[in-house]
PDB file as gemmi writes it, atoms N, CA and C in Angstrom:
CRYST1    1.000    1.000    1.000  90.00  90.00  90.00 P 1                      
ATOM      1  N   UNK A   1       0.841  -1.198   0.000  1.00  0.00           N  
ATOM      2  CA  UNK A   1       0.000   0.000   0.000  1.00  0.00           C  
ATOM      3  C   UNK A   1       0.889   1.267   0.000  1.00  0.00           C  
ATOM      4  N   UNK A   2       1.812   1.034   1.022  1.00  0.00           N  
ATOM      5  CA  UNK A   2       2.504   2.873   1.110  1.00  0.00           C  
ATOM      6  C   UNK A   2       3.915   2.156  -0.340  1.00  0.00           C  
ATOM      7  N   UNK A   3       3.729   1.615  -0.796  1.00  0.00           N  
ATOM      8  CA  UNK A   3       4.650   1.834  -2.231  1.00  0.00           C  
ATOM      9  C   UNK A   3       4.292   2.162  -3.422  1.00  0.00           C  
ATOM     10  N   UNK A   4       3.148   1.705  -3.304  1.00  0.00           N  
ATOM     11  CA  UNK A   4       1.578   2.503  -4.286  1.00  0.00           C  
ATOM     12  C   UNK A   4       1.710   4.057  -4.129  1.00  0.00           C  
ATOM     13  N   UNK A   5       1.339   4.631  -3.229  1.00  0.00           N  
ATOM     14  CA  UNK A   5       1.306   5.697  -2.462  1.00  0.00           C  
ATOM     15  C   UNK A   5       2.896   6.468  -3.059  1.00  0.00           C  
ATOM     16  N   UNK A   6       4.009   6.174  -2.181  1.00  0.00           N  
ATOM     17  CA  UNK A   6       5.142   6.890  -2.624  1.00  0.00           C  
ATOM     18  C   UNK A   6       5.627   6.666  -4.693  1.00  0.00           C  
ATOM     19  N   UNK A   7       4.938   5.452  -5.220  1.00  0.00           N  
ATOM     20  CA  UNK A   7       5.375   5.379  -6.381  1.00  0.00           C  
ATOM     21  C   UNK A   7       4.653   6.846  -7.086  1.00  0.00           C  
ATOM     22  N   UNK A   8       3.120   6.913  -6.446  1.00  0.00           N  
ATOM     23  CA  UNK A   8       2.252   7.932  -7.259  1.00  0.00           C  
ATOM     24  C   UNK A   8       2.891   9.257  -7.114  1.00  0.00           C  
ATOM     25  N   UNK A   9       3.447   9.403  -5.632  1.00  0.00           N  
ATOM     26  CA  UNK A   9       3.941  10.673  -5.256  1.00  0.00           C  
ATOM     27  C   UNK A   9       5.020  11.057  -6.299  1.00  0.00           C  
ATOM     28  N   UNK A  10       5.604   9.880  -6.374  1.00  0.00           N  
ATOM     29  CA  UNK A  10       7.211  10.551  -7.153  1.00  0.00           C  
ATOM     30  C   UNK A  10       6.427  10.322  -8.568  1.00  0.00           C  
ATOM     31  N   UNK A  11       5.672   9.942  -9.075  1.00  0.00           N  
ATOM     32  CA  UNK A  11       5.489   9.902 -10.472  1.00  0.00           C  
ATOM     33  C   UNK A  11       4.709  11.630 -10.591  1.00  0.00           C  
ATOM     34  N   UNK A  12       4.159  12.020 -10.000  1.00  0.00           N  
ATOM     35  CA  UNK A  12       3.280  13.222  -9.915  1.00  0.00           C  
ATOM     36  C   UNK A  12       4.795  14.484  -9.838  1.00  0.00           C  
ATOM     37  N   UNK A  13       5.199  14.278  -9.293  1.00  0.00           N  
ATOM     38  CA  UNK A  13       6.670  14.841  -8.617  1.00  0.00           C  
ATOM     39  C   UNK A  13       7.724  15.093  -9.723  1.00  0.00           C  
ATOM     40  N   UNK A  14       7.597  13.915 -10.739  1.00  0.00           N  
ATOM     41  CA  UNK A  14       8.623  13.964 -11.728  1.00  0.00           C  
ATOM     42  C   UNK A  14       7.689  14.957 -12.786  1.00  0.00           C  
ATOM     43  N   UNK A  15       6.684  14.368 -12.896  1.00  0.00           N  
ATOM     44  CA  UNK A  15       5.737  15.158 -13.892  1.00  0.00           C  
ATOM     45  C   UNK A  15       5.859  16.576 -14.005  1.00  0.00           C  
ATOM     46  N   UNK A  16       5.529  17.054 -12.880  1.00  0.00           N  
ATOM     47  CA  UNK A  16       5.711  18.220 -12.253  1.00  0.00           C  
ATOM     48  C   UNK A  16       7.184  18.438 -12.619  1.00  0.00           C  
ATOM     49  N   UNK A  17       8.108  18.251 -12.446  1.00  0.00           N  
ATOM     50  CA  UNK A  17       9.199  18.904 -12.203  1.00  0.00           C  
ATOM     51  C   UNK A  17       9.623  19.157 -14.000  1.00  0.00           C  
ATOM     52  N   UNK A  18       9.200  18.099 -14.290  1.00  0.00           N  
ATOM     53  CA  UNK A  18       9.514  18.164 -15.931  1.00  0.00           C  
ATOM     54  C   UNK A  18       8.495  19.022 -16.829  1.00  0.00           C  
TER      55      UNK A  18                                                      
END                                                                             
């Protein structure tokens, strides 16, 4: 569950940053 969670974070995170 919280690797679900941190995978979405950093995928949202990269998105964002790019």
């Amino acid at each position: 569950m919280w690797n679900y969670i941190l995978k979405r974070e950093f995928l949202l995170n990269f998105i964002k940053y790019i």
